[in-house]
C-alpha positions in Angstrom: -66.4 -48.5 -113.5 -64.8 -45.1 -112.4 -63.1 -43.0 -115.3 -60.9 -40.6 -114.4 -61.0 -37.5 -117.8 -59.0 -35.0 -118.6 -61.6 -32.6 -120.4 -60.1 -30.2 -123.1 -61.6 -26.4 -122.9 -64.2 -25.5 -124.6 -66.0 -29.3 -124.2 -69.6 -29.7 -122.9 -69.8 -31.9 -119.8 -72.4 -34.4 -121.4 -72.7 -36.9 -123.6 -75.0 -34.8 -126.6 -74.5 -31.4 -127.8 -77.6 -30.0 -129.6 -75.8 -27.4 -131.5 -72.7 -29.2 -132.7 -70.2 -28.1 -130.0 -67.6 -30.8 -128.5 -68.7 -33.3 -125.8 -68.2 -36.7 -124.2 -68.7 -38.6 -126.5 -66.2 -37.1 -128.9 -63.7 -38.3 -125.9 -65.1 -41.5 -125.0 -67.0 -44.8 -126.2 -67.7 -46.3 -123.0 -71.7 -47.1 -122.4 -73.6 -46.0 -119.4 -71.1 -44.1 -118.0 -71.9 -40.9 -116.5 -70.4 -37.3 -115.2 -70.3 -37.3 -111.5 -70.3 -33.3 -111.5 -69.7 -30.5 -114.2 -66.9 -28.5 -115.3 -67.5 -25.4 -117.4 -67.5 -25.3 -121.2 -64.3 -22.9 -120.7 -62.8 -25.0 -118.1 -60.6 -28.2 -118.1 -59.2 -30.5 -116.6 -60.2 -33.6 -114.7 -63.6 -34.9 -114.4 -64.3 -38.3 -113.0 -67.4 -40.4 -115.1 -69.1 -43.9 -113.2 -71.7 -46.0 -113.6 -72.6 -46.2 -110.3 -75.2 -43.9 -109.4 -74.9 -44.6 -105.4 -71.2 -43.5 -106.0 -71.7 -40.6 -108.8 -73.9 -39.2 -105.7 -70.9 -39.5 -103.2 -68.7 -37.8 -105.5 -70.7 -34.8 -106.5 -72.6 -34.1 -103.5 -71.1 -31.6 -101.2 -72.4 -33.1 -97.8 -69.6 -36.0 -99.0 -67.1 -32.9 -99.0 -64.9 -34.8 -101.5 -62.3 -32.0 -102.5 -61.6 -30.5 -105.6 -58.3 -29.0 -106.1 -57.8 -26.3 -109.3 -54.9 -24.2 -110.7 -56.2 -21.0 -111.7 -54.5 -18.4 -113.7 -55.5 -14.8 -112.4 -55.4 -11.7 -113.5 -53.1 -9.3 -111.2 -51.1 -9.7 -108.5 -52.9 -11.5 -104.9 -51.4 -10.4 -101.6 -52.7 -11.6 -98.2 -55.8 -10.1 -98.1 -57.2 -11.5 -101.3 -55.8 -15.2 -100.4 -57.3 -14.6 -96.9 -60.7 -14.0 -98.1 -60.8 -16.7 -100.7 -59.6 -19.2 -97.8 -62.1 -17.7 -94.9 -65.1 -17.7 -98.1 -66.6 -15.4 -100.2 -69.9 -13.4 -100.0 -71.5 -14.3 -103.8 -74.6 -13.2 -105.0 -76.2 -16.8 -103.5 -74.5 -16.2 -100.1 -71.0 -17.2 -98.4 -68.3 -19.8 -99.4 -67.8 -22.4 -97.7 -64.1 -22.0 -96.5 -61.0 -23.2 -99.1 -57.8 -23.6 -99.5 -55.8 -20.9 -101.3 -52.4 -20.5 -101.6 -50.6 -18.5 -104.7 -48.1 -21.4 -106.9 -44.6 -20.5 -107.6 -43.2 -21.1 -109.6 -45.7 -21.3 -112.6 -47.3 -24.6 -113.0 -46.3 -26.7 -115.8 -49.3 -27.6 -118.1 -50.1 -28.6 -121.5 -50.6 -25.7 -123.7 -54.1 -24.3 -124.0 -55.7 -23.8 -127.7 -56.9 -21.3 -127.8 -54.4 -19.3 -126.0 -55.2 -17.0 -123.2 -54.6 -13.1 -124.1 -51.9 -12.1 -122.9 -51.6 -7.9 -122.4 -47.9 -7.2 -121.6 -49.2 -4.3 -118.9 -51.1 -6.5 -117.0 -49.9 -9.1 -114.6 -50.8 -12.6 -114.0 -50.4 -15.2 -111.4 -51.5 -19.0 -110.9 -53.6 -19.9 -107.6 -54.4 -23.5 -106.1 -57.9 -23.2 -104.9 -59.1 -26.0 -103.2 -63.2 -26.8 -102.6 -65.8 -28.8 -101.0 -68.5 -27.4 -102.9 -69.5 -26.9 -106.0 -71.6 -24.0 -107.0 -72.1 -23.1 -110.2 -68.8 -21.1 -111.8 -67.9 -20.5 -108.2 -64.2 -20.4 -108.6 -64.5 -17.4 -111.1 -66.9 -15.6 -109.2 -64.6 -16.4 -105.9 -61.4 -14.6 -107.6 -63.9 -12.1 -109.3 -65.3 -10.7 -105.8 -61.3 -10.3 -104.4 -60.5 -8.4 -107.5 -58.8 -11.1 -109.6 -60.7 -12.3 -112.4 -60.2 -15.7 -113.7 -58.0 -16.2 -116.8 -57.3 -20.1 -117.4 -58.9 -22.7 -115.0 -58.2 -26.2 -114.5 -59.2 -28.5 -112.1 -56.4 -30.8 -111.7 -57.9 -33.3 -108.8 -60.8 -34.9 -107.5 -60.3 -36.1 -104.3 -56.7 -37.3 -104.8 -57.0 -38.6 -108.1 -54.9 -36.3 -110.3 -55.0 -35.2 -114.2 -51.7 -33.1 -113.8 -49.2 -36.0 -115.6 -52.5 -36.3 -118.4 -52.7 -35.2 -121.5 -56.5 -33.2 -122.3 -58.5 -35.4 -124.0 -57.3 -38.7 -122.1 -58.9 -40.8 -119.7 -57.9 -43.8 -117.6 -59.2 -46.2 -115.4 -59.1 -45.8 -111.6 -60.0 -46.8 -108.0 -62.2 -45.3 -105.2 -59.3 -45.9 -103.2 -57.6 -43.6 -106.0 -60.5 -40.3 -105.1 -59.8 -40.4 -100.9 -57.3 -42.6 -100.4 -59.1 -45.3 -99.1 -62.6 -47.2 -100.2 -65.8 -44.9 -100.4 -68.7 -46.7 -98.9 
């Protein structure tokens, strides 16, 4: 089984939460399914859940180089230089980047509203970016935009591979395919 998830913000990406915060479970009733990956507490967006381990290992490994695509709402304005460095990688405290894909979105993506709202200070501007990965380090996407000088506002990972959450509603899941993550059968 391969469950595709669009995960609210401010969810934990496990099944229990010792301290009463939202998780799985408060989303889905399906037994022995598992996250293949995380997404941060104060992310959202799509997160794909098997219970295949062989296949949760392809999916979340990096060496398997499955993509993950995100829309990220930064704060300020990005010109070449910034989208250059995020797309030739980033020196982070744990070492380089692998190289991405970045490219600044216009117009604004349309998403479902986000509760609670981001702040929004009238002086300051903000712009969405499409960052796409191969890895997965821990929070990497904020510390990516952090070191160009554009911290992260909003960030929602809208696919895995090519299976997409951008026509979900948060808090829905549905079904899908390998075929549905690359395009054709992992194996």
């Amino acid at each position: 089984m391969l469950i595709l998830f669009n995960k609210p913000v401010n969810v934990l990406c496990q099944f229990s939460s010792p301290d009463g915060r939202a998780c799985l479970k408060d989303y889905l009733d399906i037994p022995a399914i598992y996250p293949a990956g995380r997404l941060d507490y104060d992310s959202e967006g799509a997160i794909i859940l098997t219970d295949d381990g062989r296949l949760q290992h392809q999916i979340s490994d990096p060496a398997f180089s499955l993509a993950k695509t995100y829309w990220v709402q930064v704060e300020g304005s990005p010109d070449s230089a910034a989208l250059n460095s995020l797309a030739r990688g980033v020196r982070l405290n744990d070492g380089w980047t692998k190289p991405a894909q970045a490219r600044q979105l216009t117009p604004t993506p349309t998403l479902w509203p986000r509760d609670p709202p981001i702040r929004a200070r009238a002086a300051i501007p903000t712009a969405w970016l499409e960052i796409t990965l191969t890895e997965g380090r821990n929070r990497q996407v904020r510390r990516m935009t952090a070191a160009v000088g554009l911290p992260t506002l909003r960030l929602v990972r809208v696919k895995v591979g090519a299976a997409s959450v951008a026509a979900m509603q948060p808090g829905t899941w549905r079904e899908i395919h390998t075929v549905d993550l690359v395009g054709t059968s992992l194996g």
